[in-house]
VOGU-3710 file (C-alpha; in Angstrom, 3 decimals, decimal comma):
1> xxxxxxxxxx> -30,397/38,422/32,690  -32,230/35,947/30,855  -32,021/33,314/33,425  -33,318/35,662/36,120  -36,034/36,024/34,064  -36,445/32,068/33,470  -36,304/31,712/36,852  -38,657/34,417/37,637  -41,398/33,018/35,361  -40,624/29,251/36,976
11> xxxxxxxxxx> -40,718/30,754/40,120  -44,817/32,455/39,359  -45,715/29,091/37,359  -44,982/27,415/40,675  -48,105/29,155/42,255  -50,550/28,144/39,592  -51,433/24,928/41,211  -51,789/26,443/44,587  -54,423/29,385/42,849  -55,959/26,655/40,285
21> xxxxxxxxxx> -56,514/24,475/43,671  -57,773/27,761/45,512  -60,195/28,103/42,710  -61,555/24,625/42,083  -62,313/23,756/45,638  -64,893/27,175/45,655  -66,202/26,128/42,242  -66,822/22,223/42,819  -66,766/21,314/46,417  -68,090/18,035/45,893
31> xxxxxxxxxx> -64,164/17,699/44,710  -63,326/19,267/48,391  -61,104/16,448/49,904  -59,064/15,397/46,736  -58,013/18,866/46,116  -57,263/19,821/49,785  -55,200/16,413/49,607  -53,540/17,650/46,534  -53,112/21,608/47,428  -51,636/19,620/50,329
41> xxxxxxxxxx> -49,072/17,276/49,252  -47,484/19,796/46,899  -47,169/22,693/49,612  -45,126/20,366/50,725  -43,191/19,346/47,907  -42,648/22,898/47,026  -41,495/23,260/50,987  -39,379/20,882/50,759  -37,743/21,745/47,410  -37,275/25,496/49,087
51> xxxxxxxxxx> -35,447/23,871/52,844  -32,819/21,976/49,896  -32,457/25,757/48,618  -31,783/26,605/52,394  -29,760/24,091/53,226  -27,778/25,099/49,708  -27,254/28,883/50,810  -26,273/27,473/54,410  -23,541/25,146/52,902  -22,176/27,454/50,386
61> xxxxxxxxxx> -21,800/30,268/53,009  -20,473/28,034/55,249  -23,180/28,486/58,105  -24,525/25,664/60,475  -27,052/23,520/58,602  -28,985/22,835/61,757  -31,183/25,284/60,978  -32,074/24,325/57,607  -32,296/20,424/58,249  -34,703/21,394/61,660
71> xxxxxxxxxx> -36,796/23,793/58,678  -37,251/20,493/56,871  -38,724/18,748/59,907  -40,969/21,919/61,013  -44,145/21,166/59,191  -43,995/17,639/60,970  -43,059/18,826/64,473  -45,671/21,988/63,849  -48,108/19,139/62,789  -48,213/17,038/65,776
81> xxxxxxxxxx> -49,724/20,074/68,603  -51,940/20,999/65,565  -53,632/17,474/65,769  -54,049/17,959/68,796  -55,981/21,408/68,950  -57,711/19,667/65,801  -59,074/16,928/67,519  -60,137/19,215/70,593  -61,929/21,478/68,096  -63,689/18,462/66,529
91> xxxxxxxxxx> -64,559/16,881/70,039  -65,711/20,227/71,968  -67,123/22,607/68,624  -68,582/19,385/66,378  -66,287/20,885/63,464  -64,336/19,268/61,184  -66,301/16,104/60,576  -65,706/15,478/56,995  -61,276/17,263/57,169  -60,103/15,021/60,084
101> xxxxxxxxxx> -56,062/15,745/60,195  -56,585/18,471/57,004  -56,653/21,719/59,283  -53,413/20,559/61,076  -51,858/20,053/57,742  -52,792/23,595/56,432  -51,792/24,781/59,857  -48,089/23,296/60,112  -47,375/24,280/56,063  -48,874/27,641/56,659
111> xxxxxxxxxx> -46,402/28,243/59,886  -43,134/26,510/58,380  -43,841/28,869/55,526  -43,855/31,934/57,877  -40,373/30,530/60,004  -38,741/29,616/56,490  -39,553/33,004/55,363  -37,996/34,564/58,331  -35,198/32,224/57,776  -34,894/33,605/54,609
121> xxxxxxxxxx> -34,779/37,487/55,823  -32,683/36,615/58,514  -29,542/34,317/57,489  -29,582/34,679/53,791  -28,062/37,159/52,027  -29,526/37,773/48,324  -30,049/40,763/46,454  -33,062/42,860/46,970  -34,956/41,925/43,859  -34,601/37,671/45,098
131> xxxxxxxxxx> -36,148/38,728/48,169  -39,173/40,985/47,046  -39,795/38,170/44,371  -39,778/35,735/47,388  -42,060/37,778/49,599  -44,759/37,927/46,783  -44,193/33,894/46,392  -44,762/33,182/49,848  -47,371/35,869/50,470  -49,535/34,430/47,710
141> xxxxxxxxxx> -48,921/30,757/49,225  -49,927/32,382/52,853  -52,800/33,164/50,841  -53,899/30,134/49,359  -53,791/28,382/52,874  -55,821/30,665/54,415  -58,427/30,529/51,755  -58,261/27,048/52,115  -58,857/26,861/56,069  -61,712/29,121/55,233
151> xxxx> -63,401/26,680/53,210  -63,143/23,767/55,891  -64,930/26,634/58,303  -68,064/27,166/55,169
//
């Protein structure tokens, strides 16, 4: 019991730099690219850490591990068609000026969180109380990008 409950209060300290990054960007935006670059390099630490986990559950269980080694590519093969809509957005709406590659970054994390968390309903199998504590986790992430995408479009 006590290391559900260590791992439960890692799991919540693991979203404090996404909400202190959420935070500072609306209080100091002169600071607006260093902490989108941050907010973005650990998303993606943190979904990186969570395709290991993946791959982990896969092994154990003895399922493919396709799926979890493609969920460690996604936010790089997501990333590439976002560019691409980026830079048409940026050529046709003059947006974007000062974020160039930014909103495809937010984009791709934002969607490999979404697949990974449909991974997550679909293959593993954890007890209920895991899973509610990892929809809150990701729905607070989802959160924090999106509040972040909204502040390139201020």
């Amino acid at each position: 019991m006590i290391l559900q409950e260590q791992s439960k209060l890692l799991s919540y300290l693991g979203l404090l730099p996404f909400i202190f990054s959420c935070i500072l960007i609306w209080i100091i935006p002169s600071l607006a690219i260093y902490v989108l670059v941050g907010f973005i390099a650990y998303s993606l630490l943190i979904y990186i850490f969570l395709t290991g986990s993946w791959w982990g559950f896969a092994y154990s269980s003895g399922n493919s591990l396709y799926i979890p080694i493609l969920l460690f590519f996604a936010p790089f093969l997501i990333f590439i068609p976002s560019i691409c809509i980026e830079q048409l957005i940026k050529d046709n709406f003059n947006l974007l000026q000062n974020y160039s590659l930014i909103l495809g970054s937010l984009v791709a994390l934002i969607c490999s969180y979404e697949i990974g968390h449909f991974y997550e309903l679909r293959k593993i199998k954890l007890n209920s109380e895991y899973m509610n504590l990892r929809f809150q986790l990701t729905f607070s992430v989802r959160i924090c990008h999106l509040l972040m995408i909204a502040f390139i479009f201020m």
